[in-house]
Structure formats: C-alpha cells, structure tokens
C-alpha positions in Angstrom: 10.7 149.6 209.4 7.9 150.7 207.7 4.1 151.5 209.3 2.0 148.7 209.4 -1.0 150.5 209.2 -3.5 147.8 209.4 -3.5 148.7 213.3 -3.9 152.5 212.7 -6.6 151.9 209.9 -8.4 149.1 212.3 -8.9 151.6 214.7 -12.5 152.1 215.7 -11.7 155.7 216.7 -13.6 158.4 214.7 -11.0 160.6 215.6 -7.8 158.2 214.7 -6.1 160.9 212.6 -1.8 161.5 212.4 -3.1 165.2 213.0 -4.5 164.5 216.5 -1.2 163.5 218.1 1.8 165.3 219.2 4.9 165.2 217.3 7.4 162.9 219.3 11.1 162.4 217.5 14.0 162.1 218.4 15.5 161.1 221.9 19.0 159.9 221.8 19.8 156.9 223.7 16.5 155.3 222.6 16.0 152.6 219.3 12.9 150.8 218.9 11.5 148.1 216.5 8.4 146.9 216.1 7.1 143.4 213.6 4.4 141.0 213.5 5.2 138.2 215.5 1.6 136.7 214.3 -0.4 136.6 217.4 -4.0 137.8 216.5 -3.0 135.4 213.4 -3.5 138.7 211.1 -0.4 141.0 210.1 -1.2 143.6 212.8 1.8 144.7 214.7 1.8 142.7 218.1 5.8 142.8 219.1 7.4 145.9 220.5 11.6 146.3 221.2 13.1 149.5 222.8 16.7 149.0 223.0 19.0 151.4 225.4 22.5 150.9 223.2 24.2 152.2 226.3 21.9 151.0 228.8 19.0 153.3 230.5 18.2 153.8 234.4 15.3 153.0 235.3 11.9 152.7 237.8 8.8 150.9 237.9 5.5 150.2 240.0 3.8 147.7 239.1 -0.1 146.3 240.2 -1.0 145.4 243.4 -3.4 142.6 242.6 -2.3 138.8 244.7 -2.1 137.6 240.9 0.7 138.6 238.9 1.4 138.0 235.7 4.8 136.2 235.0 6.5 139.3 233.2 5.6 141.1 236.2 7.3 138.4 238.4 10.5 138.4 235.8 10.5 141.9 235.9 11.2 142.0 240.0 13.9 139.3 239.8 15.7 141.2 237.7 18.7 143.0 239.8 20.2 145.2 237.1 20.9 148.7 237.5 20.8 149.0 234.0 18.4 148.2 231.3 19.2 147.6 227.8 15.9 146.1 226.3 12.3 146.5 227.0 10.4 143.5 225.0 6.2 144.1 224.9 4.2 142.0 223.2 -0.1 142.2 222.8 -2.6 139.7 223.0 -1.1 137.5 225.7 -1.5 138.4 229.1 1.2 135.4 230.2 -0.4 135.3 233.5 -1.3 132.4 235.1 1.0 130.5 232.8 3.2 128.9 235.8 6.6 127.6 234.8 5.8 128.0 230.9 5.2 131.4 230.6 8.0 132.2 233.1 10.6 129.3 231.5 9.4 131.2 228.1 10.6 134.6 229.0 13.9 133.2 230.4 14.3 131.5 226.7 13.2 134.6 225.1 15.7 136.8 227.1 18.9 134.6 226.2 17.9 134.9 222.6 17.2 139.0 222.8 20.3 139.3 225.0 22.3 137.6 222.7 21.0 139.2 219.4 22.0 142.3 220.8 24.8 142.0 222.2 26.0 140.7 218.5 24.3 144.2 217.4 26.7 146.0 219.9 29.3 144.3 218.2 28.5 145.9 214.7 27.5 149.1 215.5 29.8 149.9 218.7 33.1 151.2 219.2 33.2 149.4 222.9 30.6 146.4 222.6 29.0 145.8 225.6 27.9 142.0 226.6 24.0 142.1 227.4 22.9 139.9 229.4 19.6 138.0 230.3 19.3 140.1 233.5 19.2 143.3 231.2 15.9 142.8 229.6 12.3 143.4 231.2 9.2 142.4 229.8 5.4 143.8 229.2 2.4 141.3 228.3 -0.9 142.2 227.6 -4.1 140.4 226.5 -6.1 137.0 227.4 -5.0 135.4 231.0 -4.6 132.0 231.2 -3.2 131.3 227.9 0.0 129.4 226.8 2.3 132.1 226.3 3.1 131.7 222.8 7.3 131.6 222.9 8.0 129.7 219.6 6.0 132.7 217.7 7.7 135.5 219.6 11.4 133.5 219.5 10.9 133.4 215.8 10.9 137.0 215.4 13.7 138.4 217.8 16.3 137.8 215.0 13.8 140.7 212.9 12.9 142.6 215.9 16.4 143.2 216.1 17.6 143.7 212.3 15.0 146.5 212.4 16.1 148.5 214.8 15.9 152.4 214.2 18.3 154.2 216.1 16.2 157.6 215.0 12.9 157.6 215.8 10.1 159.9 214.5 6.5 160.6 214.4 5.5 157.4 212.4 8.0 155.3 214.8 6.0 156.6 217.6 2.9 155.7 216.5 4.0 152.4 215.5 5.0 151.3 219.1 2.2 152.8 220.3 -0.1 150.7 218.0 1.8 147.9 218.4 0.9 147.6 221.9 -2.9 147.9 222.2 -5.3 145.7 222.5 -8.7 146.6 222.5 -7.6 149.7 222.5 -9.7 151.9 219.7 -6.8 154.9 219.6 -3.0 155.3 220.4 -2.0 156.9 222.9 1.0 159.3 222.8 2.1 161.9 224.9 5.3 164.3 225.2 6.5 167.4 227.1 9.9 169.3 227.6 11.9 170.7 229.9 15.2 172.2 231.5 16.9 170.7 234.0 20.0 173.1 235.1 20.1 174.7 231.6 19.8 171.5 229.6 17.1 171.1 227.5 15.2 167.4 228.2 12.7 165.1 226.5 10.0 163.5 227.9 7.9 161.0 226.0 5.8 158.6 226.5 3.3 156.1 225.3 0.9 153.7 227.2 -2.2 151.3 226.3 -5.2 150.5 228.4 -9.2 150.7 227.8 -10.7 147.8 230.2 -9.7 145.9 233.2 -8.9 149.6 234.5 -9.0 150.5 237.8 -6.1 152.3 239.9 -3.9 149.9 242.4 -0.4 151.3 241.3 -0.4 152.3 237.5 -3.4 150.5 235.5 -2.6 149.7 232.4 0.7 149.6 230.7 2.6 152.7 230.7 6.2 153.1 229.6 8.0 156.6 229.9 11.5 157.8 228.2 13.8 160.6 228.6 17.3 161.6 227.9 17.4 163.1 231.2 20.3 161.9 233.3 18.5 161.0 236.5 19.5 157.8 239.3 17.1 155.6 239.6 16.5 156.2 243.1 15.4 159.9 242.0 13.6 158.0 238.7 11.6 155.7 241.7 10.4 158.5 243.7 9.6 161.1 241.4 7.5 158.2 239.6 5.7 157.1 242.9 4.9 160.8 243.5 3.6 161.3 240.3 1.7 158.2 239.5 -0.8 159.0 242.5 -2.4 161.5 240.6 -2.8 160.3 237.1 -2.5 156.6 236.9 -3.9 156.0 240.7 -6.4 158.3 239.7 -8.2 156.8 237.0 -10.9 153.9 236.8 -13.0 152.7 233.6 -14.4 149.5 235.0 -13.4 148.8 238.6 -10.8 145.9 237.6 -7.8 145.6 238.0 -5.2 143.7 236.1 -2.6 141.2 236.8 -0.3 142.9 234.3 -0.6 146.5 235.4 3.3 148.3 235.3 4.2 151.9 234.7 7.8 152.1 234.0 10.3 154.9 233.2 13.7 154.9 231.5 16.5 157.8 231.2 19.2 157.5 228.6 21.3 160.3 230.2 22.2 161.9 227.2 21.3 164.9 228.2 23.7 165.1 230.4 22.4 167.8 232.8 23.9 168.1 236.1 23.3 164.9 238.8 20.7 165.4 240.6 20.8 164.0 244.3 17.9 165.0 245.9 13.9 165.0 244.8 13.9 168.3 246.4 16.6 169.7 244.2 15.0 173.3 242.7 16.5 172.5 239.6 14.3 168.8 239.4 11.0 171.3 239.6 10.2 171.5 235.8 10.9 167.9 235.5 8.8 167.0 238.3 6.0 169.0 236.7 6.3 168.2 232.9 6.5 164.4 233.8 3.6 165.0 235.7 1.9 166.3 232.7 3.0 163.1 230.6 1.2 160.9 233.0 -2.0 162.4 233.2 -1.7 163.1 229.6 -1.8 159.3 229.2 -3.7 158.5 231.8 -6.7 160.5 230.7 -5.8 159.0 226.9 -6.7 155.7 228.6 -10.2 156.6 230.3 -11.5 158.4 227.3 -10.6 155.2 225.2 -12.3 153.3 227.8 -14.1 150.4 226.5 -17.6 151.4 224.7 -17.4 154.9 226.6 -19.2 157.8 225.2 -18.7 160.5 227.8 -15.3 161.3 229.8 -16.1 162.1 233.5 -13.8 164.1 236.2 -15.3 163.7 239.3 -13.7 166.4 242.0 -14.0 166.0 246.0 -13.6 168.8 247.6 -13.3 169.9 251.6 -12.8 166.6 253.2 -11.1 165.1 256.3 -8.3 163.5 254.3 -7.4 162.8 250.9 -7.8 159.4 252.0 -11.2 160.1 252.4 -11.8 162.1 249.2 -10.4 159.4 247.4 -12.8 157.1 249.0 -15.6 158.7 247.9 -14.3 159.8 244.2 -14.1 156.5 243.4 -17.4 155.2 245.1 -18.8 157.9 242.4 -16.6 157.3 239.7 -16.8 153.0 240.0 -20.7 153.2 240.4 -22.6 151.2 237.8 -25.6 152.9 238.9 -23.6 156.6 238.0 -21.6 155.0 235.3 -25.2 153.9 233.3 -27.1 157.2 234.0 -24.5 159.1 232.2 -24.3 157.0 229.6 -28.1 157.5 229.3 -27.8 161.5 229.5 -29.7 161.2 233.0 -29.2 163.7 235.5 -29.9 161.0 237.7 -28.3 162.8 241.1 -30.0 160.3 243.2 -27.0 158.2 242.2 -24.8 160.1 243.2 -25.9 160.5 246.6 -26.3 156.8 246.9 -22.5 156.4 245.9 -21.5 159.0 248.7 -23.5 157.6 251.0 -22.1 154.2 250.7 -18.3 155.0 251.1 -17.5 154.8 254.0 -16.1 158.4 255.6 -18.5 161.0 257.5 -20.0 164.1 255.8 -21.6 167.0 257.1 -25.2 166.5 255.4 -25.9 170.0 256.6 -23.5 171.7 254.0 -23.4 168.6 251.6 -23.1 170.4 247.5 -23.2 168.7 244.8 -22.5 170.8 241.3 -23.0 168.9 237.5 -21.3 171.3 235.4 -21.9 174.3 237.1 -24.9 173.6 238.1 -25.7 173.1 241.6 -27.6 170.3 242.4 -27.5 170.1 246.2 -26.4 172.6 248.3 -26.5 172.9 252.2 -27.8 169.1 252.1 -31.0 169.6 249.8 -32.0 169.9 246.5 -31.3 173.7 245.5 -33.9 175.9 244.6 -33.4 177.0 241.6 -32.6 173.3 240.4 -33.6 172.9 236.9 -34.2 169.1 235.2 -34.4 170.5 231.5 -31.1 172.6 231.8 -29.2 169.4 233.5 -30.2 167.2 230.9 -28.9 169.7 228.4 -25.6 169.3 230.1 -25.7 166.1 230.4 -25.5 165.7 226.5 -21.6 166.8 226.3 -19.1 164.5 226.1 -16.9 165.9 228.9 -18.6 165.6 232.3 -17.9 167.5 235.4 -19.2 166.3 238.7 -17.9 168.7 241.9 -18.9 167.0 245.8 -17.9 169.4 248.4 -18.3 167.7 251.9 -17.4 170.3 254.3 -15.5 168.2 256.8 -12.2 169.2 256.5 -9.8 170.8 253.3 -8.0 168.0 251.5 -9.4 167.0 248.2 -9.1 164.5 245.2 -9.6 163.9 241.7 -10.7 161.0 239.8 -11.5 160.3 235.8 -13.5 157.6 234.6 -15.6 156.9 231.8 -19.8 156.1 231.3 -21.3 152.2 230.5 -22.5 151.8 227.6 -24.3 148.9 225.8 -20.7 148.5 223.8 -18.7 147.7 226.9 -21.1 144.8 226.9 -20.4 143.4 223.6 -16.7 145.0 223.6 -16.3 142.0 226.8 -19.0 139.5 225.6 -16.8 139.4 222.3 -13.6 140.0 223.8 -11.6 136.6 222.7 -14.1 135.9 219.7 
C-alpha cells in the first residue's frame, strides 16, 4: 500500500513537509488501508479502512445539529460493544440522502463485513464472523448528494486486500490524507503514557478546515490506543475531554451535519481494568489524551479555510464558565474581529462590540482587555499608555493572543479560531467547482 502522494503534493500548505509531523507507528490491534475509490474523479486517496482484527471498544459524540448525516444516524443504531471496522470516505457528505444514502451504507456494510470476516478466516487462528452491526461509518464533503455506493462497493474487495497490519509514519499520513477535504495539511497527533506500569499509545488523526464551529466535536476526529479501557470509561473520559479542545474551537460559526469524534482501544496493552474515571492510575491517560485532542483540534483551526493568523482568545474572572464561554465565542465568531485581524487592525472597538453583545453581565468598572501583552483597556477605559503603532506591530504575527478579564466572578475559558480572509471567500465560492 504504497503513498499516493498526489494528496500530500496537492497540498496548498507551505509548510506540508514529512519533517513537520510526529512519528506515529505501530499500535497493535490496529490495520488500516487506504485506495482510490474515484470520487473527486482524480486518483487522490478518498477511501479510508481501520480494521480491529480482534475487535476495539469504543466511544463517540457526535454533532448536535437537528440535521444528521446518515452515517451519523447508522452510526447510533449500531448496538455493538465491539467494533471491528471503521469505513471513512471524502467528498460526500451522505447527508440529506434519505433512504439512499442510508440503504447504501447498509449494502456497503454486508459487503465490508463479509470481506473481512473471509480475511479472519486467512489470517486467524479463531476466525471471528463480523457482522453488519460491527462496522461504523464517517462521510465528509458536499450535502445533498447521491451517495456514491456503486464507486465505494467496487473498492471494498481492495480496501480489504491492502490491509497493513503494521502501520508506520507513511501509513499514517496516508489515512490522514485520505480523509481531508479542503483541508490544505494533515493533521496527525500522538502522545504516550503509563497506565499501571504499562506503557500506552495514543494516536490520532482528524480533518476539518470550514463548516467549524463547536456543538460536540467539529469536524471529524478518530482517536486509537492499545490501552485496555471499557467503553463506559472510553465515553466519559472523551466527553470530559472534548469540552476543551474540540468544544473549544470555531473557524466559521457552522456547524456540520457530519461532526463525530470517536475513540477506539485495542487492549493490547493489557494494563490493569480500570473501573472508575477517578482511578489515580487513569491520570496520565486522562492528561495525554487530552493533549491529542487539542493537538488536533488546534491542527484544525490553523488550517482553517483561507486563515492567515491563529487566534486564542482567553476569558478570564467570570461568573461561570458558561458565561466565559459565551463571550469567547462572541469574540472568537465575530466577522467584524475575525476581518480586522486578518487586516493586521488593532481594531479593539470590535472587540468591545463582541462582549457587549453576549449576553452575561460585566463589571465595566474593571473591564481589561490585553492584545499580546499589551493592555488595551483596563479598569473600563482605554489605558494610558495605549500605543496604536506598537499594536499594529503585534498584530503582524501569525499567532494572536487576545486576554478579556471581566471581573465578575473566577471561572474562565478558552477558545481558538482563525481570521477571514479574502481566500475563505473563494475557498467557499469555489467549493464544488
């Protein structure tokens, strides 16, 4: 299974180098395949297989849009406590399909099922039968679309006969390309860690650079680890963690119909069972997986469609983190904000407006607002040693800081977004050309 590097040499990233991106291998329990099933009509990779060969626990969230996607649906019918394939393919949303695109994945899931379970036959001492119910699905691309299920069908035969039971750094990165769309970089992330003196993987890869705008996990995301974990303890350790990476970012204010974060443990590990989140020895887990998602979460906001500038924008001293969250992402979805940082303003006006306008009290008498570390407003006016010149210096790096401190209470919140630029435009003008 060799790279197809027409999506890796596509790439509109400056920065799209092998060099850039951490070195995932190996993690046992885990095969994946990845072809052309033809979709953009060009040989680009477009279909993605991971296959558990002994089955994987599992969690998801999924978005929280009234529109679903039909995978999505699939994907919560499904009542196995096992998984044994994740199927992904690009450039088809399959939402708003109806009976088609779900009848399609049905099809498509007795043919993977099957293919498979004759591959357990080969390869296993105990074959396992796999069934329909043991496959789940991610689509992404155009809504409203036929789902294409003859081209997809006609490749599960050679999704299957390429399966790699060892992955390494060019695997990766293959999956990973083979699942963006407008995407201009992979993105790739990885972290260890010791659960009760066993060492454990955690990889992960994920796509996502418009329609972006937290309501569960936005974008795609899938997570893998050999860690042997329930998936009770896989649900609510990724719930906990997903507030504050993938429920944390926004590009564009939209959110998809397709949006699911998922994460699957092999076992093979084999570290002690874990029966409570609270277990001490689940700590470095907790954190390093927490790492992984923000990792890919800020992948996904930096690639942001036409972006130029990655913005963190930090609420500080409020009420609730309800609140802070409230205003973050007044700030952070502001078209107004969004546009004067593309355009290296220093704006703050802006800013104020978006505070202003969400919704929770502030205490206009302490109000500070800091670009960089510059302080902009401080005790509800414009400070006096505020300098235009040296904020519009600042405003020329790529990485932009905003800090709001609102003085009504001590819970705070984080959110990462991305400017508008004149490319987002034609990026979405152009976007099924």
């Amino acid at each position: 299974m060799g790279i197809n590097l027409s999506n890796f040499l596509t790439s509109k990233s400056k920065n799209a180098r092998m060099i850039d991106f951490q070195d995932l291998d190996h993690l046992d329990g885990l095969s994946i395949s990845v072809v052309s099933a033809n979709l953009y009509n060009d040989n680009r990779d477009d279909l993605s297989m991971f296959y558990f060969r002994d089955g994987a626990n599992y969690a998801s969230v999924y978005t929280q849009s009234k529109i679903v996607s039909e995978n999505i649906k699939w994907n919560l019918n499904q009542n196995s406590k096992k998984i044994y394939s994740l199927i992904v393919n690009t450039r088809n949303a399959n939402s708003f399909t109806g009976k088609q695109g779900y009848e399609s994945l049905q099809k498509i899931s007795e043919i993977v099922s099957s293919e498979l379970t004759k591959k357990q036959e080969q390869d296993e001492d105990i074959p396992k039968k796999i069934t329909s119910k043991d496959i789940i699905f991610g689509c992404t691309g155009t809504i409203g679309e036929s789902y294409p299920y003859k081209k997809i069908s006609a490749q599960i035969t050679n999704l299957v006969n390429k399966i790699k039971y060892t992955q390494n750094k060019f695997i990766w990165m293959k999956a990973a390309l083979g699942i963006m769309t407008t995407d201009t970089m992979p993105k790739l992330a990885m972290e260890e860690c010791i659960i009760a003196n066993k060492k454990i993987k955690i990889y992960g890869i994920a796509k996502g650079s418009g329609m972006i705008y937290p309501n569960m996990a936005t974008t795609l995301a899938y997570v893998f680890t050999d860690a042997n974990l329930s998936n009770d303890i896989l649900s609510k350790l990724l719930k906990k963690n997903i507030s504050t990476t993938f429920n944390a970012i926004t590009c564009d204010g939209d959110t998809s119909t397709n949006d699911m974060a998922t994460i699957f443990a092999t076992g093979k590990a084999d570290n002690a069972q874990i029966k409570n989140i609270n277990d001490k020895k689940l700590q470095n887990f907790d954190k390093a997986l927490n790492k992984v998602l923000l990792n890919l979460a800020k992948r996904v906001v930096s690639d942001g469609e036409g972006s130029s500038k990655f913005v963190t924008v930090n609420v500080k001293k409020c009420k609730s983190e309800i609140d802070a969250k409230q205003i973050a992402f007044s700030i952070a979805n502001s078209p107004l904000v969004k546009t004067a940082i593309a355009g290296e303003d220093p704006n703050w006006g802006r800013i104020i407006m978006a505070i202003g306008k969400a919704g929770p009290k502030i205490n206009l008498k302490k109000l500070l607002i800091k670009i960089g570390n510059l302080k902009i407003i401080q005790d509800g006016k414009l400070h006096q040693s505020y300098d235009e010149k040296r904020t519009s210096a600042y405003m020329k790096n790529q990485n932009i800081d905003l800090d709001i401190e609102i003085f009504t209470g001590k819970k705070s919140f984080t959110a990462y977004t991305m400017d508008f630029t004149k490319k987002y435009i034609d990026i979405n003008t152009d976007y099924r050309s």
